[in-house]
Backbone bond lengths (Angstrom), bond angles and torsions (degrees), N, CA, C in turn:
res aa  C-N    CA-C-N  psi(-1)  N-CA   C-N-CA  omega(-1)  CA-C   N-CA-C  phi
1 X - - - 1.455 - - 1.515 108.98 -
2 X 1.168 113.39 149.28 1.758 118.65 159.59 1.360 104.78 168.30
3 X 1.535 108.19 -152.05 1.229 152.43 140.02 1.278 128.32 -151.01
4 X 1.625 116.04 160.37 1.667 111.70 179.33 1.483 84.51 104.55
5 X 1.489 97.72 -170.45 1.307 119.78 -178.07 1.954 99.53 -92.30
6 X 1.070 126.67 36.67 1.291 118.36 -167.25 1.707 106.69 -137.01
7 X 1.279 111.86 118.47 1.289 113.68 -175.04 1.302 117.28 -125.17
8 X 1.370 126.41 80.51 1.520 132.84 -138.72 1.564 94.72 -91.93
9 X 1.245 132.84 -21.05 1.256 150.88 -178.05 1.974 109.81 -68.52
10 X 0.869 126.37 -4.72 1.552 126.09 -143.59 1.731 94.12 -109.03
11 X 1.160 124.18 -20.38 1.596 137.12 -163.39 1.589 94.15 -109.91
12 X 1.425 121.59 -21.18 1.560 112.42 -164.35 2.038 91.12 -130.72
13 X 1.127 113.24 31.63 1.679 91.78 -170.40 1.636 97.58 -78.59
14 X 1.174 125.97 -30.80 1.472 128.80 -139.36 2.123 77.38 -78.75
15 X 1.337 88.59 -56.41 1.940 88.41 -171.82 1.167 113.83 -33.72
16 X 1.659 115.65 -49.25 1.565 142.14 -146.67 1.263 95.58 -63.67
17 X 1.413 123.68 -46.13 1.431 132.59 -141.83 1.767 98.36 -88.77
18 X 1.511 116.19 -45.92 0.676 139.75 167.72 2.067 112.93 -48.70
19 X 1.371 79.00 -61.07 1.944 81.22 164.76 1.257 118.27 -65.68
20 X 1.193 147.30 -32.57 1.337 154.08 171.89 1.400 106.96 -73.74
21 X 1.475 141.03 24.12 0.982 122.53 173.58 1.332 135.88 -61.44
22 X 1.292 142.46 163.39 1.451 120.04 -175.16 1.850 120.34 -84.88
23 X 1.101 68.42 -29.64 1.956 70.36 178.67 1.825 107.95 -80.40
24 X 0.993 121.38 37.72 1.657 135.43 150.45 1.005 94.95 -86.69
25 X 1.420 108.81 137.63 1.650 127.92 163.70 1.760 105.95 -81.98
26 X 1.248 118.92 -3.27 1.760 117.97 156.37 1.727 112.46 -70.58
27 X 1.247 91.93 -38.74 1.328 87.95 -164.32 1.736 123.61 -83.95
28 X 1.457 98.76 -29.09 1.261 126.30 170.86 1.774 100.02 -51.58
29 X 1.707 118.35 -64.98 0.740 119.92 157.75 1.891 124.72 -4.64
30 X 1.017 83.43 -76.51 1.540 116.45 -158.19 1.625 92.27 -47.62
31 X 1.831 109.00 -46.39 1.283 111.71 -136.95 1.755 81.66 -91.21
32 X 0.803 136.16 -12.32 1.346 154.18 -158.22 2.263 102.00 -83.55
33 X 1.208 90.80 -53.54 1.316 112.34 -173.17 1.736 92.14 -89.92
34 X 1.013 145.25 -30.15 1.106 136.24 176.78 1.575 104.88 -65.12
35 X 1.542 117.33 -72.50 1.214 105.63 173.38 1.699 136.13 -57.76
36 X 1.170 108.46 -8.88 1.183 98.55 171.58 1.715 131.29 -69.91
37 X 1.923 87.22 -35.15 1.714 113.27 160.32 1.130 114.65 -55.85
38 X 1.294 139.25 -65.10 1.456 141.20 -154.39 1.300 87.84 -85.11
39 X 1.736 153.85 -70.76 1.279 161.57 -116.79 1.728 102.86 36.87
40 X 1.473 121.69 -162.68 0.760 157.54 -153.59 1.830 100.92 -79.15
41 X 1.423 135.08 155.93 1.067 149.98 -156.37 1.436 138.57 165.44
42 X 1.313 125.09 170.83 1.472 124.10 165.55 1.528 94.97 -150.24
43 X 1.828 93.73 167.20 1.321 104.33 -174.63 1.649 123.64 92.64
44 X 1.205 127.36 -170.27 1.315 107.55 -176.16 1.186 95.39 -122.49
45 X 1.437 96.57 160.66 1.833 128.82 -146.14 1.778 84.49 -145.39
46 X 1.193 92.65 90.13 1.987 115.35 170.94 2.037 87.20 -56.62
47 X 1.607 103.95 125.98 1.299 114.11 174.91 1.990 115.63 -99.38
48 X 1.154 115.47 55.43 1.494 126.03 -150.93 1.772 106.56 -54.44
49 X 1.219 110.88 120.80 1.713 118.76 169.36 1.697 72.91 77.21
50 X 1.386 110.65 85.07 1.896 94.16 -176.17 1.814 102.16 -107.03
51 X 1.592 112.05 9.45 1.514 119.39 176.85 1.725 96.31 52.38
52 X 1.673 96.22 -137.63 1.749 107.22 -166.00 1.651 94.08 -86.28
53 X 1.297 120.61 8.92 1.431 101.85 165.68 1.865 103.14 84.07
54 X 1.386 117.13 41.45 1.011 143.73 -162.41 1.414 95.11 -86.01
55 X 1.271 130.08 -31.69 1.569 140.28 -168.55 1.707 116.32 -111.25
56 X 1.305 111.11 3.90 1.280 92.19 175.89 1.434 139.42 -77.18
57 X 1.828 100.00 -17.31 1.609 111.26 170.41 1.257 112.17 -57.56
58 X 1.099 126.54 -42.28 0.997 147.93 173.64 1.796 110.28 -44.73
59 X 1.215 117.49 -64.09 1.413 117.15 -152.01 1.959 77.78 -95.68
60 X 0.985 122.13 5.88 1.688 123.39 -179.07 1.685 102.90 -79.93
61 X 1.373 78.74 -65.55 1.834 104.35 177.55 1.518 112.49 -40.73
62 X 1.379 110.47 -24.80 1.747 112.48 -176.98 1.369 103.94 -89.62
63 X 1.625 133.02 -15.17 1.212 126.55 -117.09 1.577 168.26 -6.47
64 X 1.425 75.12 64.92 1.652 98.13 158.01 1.472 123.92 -77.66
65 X 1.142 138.54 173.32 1.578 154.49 -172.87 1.431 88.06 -111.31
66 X 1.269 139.44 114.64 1.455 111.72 145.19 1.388 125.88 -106.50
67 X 1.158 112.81 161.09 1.485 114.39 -168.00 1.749 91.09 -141.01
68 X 1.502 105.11 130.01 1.270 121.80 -174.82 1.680 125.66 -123.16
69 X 1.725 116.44 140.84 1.006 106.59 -147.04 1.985 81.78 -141.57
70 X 1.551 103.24 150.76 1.390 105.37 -153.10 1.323 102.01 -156.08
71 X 1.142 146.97 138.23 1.778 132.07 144.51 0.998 106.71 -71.74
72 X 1.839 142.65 -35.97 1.695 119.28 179.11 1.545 144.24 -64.13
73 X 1.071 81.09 80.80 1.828 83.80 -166.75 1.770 113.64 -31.57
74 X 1.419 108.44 -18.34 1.587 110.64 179.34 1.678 100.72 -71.15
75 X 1.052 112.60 -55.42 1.235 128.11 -168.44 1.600 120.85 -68.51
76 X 1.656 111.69 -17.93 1.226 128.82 167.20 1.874 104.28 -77.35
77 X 1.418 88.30 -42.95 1.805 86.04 179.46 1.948 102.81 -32.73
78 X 0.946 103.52 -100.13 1.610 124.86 172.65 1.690 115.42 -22.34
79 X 1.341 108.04 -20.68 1.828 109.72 -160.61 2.003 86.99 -107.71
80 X 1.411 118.94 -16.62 1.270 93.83 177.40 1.295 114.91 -121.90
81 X 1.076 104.02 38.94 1.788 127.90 143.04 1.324 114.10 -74.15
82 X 1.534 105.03 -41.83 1.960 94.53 177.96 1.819 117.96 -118.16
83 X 1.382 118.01 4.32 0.843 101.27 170.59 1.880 117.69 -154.85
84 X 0.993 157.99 121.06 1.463 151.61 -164.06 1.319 96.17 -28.47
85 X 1.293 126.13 138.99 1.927 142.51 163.85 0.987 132.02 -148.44
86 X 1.792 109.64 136.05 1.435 105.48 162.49 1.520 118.64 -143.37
87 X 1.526 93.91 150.69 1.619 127.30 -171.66 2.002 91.15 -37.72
88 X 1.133 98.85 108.41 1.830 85.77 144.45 1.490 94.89 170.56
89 X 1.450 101.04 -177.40 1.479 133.26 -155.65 1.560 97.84 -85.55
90 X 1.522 140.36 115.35 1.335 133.02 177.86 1.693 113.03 -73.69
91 X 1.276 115.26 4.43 1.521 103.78 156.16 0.983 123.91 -104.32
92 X 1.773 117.92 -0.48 1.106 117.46 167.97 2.041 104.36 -124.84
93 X 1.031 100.52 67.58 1.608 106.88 171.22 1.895 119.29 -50.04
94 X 1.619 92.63 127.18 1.150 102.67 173.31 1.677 132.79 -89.21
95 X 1.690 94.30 54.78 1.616 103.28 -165.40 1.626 86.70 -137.13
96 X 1.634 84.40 152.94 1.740 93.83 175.94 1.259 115.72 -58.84
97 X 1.292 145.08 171.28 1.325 146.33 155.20 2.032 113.42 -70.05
98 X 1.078 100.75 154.11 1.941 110.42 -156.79 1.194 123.41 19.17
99 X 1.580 100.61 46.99 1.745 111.68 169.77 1.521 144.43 -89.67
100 X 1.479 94.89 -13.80 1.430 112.65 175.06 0.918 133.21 -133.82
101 X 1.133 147.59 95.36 1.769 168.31 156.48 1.758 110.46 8.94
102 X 1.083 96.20 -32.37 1.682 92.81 -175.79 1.766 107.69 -156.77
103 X 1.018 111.99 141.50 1.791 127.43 148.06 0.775 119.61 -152.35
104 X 1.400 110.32 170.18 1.774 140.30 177.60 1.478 129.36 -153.47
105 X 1.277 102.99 154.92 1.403 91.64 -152.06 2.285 92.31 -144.68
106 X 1.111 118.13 97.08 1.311 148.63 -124.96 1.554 87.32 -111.39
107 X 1.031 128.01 154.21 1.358 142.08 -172.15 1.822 105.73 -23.33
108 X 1.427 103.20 60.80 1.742 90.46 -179.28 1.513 88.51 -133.96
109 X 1.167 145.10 20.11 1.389 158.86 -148.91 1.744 93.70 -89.66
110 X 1.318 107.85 -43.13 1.702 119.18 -165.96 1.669 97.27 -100.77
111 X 1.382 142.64 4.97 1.515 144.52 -151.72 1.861 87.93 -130.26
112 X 1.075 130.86 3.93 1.915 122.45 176.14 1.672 101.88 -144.13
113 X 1.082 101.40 142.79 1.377 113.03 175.38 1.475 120.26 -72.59
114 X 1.405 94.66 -23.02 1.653 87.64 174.19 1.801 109.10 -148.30
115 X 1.359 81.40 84.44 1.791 100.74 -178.80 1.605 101.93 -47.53
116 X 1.591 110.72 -58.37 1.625 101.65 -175.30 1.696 121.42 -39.77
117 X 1.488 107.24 -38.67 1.205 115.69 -174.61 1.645 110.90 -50.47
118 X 1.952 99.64 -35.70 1.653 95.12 -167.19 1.393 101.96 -63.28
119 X 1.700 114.23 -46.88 1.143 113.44 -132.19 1.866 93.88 -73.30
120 X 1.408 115.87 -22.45 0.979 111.55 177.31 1.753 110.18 -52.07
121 X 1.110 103.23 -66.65 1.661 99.68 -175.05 1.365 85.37 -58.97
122 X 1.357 170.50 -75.88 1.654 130.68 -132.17 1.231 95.88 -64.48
123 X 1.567 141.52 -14.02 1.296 121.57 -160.49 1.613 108.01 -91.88
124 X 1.452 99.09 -24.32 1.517 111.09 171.82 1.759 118.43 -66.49
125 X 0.978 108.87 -46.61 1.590 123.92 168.35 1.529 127.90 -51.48
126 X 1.521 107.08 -38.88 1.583 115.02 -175.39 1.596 95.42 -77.41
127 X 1.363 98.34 159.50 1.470 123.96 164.41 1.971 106.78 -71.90
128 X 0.851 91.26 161.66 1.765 102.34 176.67 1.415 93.66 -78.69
129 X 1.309 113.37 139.80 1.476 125.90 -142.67 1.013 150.92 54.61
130 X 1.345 105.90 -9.42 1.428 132.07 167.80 1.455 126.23 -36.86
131 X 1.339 142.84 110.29 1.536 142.48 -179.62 1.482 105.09 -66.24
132 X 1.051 111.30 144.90 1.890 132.99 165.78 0.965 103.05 -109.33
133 X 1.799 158.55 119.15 1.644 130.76 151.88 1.629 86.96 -116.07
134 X 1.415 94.19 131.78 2.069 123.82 163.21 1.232 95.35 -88.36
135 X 1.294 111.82 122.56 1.131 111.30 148.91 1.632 122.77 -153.97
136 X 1.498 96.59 124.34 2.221 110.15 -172.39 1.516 103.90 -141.67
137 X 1.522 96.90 -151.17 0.953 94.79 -154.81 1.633 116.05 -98.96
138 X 1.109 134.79 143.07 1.705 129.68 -151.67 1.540 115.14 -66.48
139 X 1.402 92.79 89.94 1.972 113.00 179.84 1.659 104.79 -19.64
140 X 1.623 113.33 -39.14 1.607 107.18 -147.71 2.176 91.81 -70.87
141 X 1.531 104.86 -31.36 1.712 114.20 -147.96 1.507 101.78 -124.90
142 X 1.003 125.90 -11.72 1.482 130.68 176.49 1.593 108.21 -120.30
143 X 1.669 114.08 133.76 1.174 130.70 -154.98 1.570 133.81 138.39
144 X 1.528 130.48 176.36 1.063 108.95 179.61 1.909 123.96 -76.66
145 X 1.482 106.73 -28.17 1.279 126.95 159.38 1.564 123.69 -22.75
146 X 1.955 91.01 -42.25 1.608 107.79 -163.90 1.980 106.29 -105.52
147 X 2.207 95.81 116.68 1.211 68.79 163.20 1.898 119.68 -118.04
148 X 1.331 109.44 156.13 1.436 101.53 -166.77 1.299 111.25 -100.48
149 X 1.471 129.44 -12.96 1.665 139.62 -173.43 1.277 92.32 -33.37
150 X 1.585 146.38 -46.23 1.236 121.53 -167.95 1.463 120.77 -120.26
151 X 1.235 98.86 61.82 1.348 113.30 -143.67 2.166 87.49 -88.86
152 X 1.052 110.62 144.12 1.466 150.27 43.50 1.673 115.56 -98.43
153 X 1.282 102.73 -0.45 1.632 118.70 177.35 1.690 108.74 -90.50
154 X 1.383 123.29 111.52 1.387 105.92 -159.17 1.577 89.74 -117.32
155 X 1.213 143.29 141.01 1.325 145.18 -167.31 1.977 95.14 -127.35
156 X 1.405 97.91 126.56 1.579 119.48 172.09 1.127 118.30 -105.90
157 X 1.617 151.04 157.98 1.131 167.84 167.49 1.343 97.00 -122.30
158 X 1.849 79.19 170.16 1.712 119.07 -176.80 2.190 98.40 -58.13
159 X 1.178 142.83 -15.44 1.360 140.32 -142.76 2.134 87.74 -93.50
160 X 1.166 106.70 -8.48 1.293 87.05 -172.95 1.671 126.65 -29.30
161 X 1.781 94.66 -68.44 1.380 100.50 174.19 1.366 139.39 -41.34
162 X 1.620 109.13 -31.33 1.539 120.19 177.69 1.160 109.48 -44.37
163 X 1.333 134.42 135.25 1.252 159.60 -173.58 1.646 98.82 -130.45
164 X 0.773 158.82 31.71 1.447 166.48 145.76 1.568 103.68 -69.27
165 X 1.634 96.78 162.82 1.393 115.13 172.74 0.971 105.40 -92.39
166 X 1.559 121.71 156.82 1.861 118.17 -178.40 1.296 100.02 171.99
167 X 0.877 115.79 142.03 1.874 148.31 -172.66 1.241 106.31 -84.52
168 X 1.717 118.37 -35.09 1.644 109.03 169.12 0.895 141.68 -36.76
169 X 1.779 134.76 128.67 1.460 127.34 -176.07 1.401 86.84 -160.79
170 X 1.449 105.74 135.47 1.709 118.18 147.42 1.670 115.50 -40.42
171 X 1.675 124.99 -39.60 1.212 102.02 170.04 1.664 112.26 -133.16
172 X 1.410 113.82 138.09 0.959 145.60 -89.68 1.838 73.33 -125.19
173 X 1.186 141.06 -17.98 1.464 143.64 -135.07 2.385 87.15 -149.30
174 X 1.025 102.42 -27.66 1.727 103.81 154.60 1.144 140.13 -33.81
175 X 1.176 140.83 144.47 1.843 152.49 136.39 1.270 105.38 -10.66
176 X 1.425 128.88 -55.55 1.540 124.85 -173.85 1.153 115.06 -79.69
177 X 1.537 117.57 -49.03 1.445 106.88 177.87 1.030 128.53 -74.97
178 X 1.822 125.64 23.31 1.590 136.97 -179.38 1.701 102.10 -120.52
179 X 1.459 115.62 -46.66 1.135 108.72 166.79 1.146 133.09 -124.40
180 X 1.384 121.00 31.21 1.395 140.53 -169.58 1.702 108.03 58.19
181 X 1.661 111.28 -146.69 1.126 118.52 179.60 1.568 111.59 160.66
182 X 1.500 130.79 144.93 1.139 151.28 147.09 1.384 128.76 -59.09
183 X 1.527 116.50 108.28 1.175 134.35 -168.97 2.024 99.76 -67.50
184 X 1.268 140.59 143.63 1.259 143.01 151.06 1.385 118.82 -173.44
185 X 1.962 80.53 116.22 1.366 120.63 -161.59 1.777 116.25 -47.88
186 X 1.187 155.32 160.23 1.199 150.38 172.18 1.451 107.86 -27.72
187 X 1.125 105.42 -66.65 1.447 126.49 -167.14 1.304 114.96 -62.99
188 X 1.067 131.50 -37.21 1.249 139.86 129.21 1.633 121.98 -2.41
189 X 1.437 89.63 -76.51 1.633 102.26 -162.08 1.223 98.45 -52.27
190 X 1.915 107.53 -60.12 1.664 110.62 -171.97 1.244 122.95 -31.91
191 X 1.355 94.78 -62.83 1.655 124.94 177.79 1.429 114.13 -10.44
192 X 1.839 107.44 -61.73 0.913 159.18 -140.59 1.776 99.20 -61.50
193 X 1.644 113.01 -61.76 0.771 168.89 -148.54 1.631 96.26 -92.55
194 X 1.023 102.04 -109.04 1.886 110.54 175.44 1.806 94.05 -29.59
195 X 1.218 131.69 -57.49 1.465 133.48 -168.27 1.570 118.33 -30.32
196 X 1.672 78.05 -55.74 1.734 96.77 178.37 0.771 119.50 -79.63
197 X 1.707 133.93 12.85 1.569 127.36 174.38 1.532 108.00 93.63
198 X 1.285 130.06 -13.38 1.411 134.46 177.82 1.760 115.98 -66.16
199 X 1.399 131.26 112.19 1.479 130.42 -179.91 1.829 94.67 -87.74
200 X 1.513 82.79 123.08 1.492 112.24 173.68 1.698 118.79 -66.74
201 X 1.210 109.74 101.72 1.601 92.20 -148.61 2.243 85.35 -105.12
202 X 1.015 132.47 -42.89 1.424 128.32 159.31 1.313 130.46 -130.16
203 X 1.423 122.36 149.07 1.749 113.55 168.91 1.215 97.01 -110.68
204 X 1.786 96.22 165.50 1.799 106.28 174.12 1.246 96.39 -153.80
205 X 1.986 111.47 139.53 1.505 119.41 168.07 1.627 108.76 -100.83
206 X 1.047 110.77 161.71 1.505 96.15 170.71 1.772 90.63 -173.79
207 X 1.287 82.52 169.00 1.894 96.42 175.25 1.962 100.51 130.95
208 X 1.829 104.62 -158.17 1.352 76.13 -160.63 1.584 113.09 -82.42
209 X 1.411 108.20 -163.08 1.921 110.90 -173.21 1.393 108.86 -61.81
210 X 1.125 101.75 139.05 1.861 119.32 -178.28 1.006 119.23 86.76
211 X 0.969 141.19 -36.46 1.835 154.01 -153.38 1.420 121.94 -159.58
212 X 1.773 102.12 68.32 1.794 88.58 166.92 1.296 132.61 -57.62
213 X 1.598 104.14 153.93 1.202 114.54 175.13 1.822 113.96 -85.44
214 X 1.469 90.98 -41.60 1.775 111.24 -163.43 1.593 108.32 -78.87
215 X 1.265 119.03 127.95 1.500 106.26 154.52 1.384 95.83 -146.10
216 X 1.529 84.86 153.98 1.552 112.59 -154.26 1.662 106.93 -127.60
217 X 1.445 140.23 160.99 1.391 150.75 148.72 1.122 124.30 -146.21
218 X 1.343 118.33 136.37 1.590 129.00 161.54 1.221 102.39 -87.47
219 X 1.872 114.03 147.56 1.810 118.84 169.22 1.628 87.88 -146.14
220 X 1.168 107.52 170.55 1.367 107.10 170.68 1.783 100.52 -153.31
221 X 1.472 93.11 154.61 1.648 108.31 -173.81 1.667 118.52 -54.53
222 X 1.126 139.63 111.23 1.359 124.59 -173.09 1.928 113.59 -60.16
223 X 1.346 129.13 130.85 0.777 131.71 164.71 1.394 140.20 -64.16
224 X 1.796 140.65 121.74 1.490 110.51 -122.95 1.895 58.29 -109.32
């Protein structure tokens, strides 16, 4: 996953893939809340920062085509086994402009330094009407800020705002503490989103009781 010249994913893909398995009740999760965002479709559904391709049953099951696009060449190994891919930078997407009907872009929100940048190019890429759904991990409770060791009791600090890169994590055997990650705050994300011209059409939290982890949005391209 990324953007830039930085592919932090390429040393850990074989684990990743392995961590993303489907029969996790995280992931199930995930895939659960994904489809409910995107719903049902045809055509291709651009899979953005699409890792080992961890989501394509998923965006299959809706029927969409997906086609996935990545800088980790480790992580491409594994992702084009299940779905068409190509190598590149998600702020600089290698798709025409209002060409594709749908994307998503799946727990890689915290894996690029400058998420706004992507979402801008997905907004350039979709067709007018076109759906976007974000969906990671919940900016307000997940992070280095957040620790969960005693979790259903989740304890936050002053680090919210940090937007820095950092390897910190309460656990120690995690996604962050192998390839770090980019902090971005709620406001942020929205921001993010509305910035690029995308109308925010629903949000969704989800994960376990009391304290999501997941947050999710649908926007779609305004039609000129």
């Amino acid at each position: 996953m990324g953007t830039g010249t930085r592919a932090a994913y390429d040393a850990h893909a074989d684990w990743y893939d392995d961590f993303m398995s489907p029969e996790r009740r995280y992931v199930q999760q995930v895939h659960h809340t994904l489809a409910d965002l995107l719903g049902s479709g045809d055509g291709t559904c651009l899979d953005v920062c699409c890792g080992t391709g961890a989501h394509v049953a998923a965006l299959a099951g809706l029927g969409w085509t997906p086609v996935g696009v990545d800088l980790s060449t480790g992580q491409l190994r594994h992702a084009s086994r299940r779905e068409p891919v190509a190598r590149g930078d998600a702020t600089a997407l290698p798709i025409a402009s209002d060409s594709v009907p749908a994307a998503v872009c799946v727990l890689a929100s915290t894996d690029v330094p400058d998420y706004a940048g992507v979402v801008r190019e997905v907004a350039r890429v979709l067709r007018p009407g076109g759906r976007f759904v974000h969906l990671g991990v919940h900016p307000c409770f997940i992070g280095p800020f957040a620790d969960w060791s005693a979790a259903p009791r989740i304890v936050l600090d002053e680090r919210y705002p940090d937007r820095a890169h950092t390897y910190q994590s309460w656990n120690p055997a995690g996604v962050r503490a192998r390839v770090g990650g980019w902090h971005l705050p709620l406001s942020d994300l929205l921001n993010a989103a509305t910035a690029a011209g995308l109308r925010l059409l629903r949000t969704v939290e989800a994960g376990p009781p009391g304290v999501p982890d997941i947050f999710g949005f649908v926007t779609a391209k305004e039609r000129s």
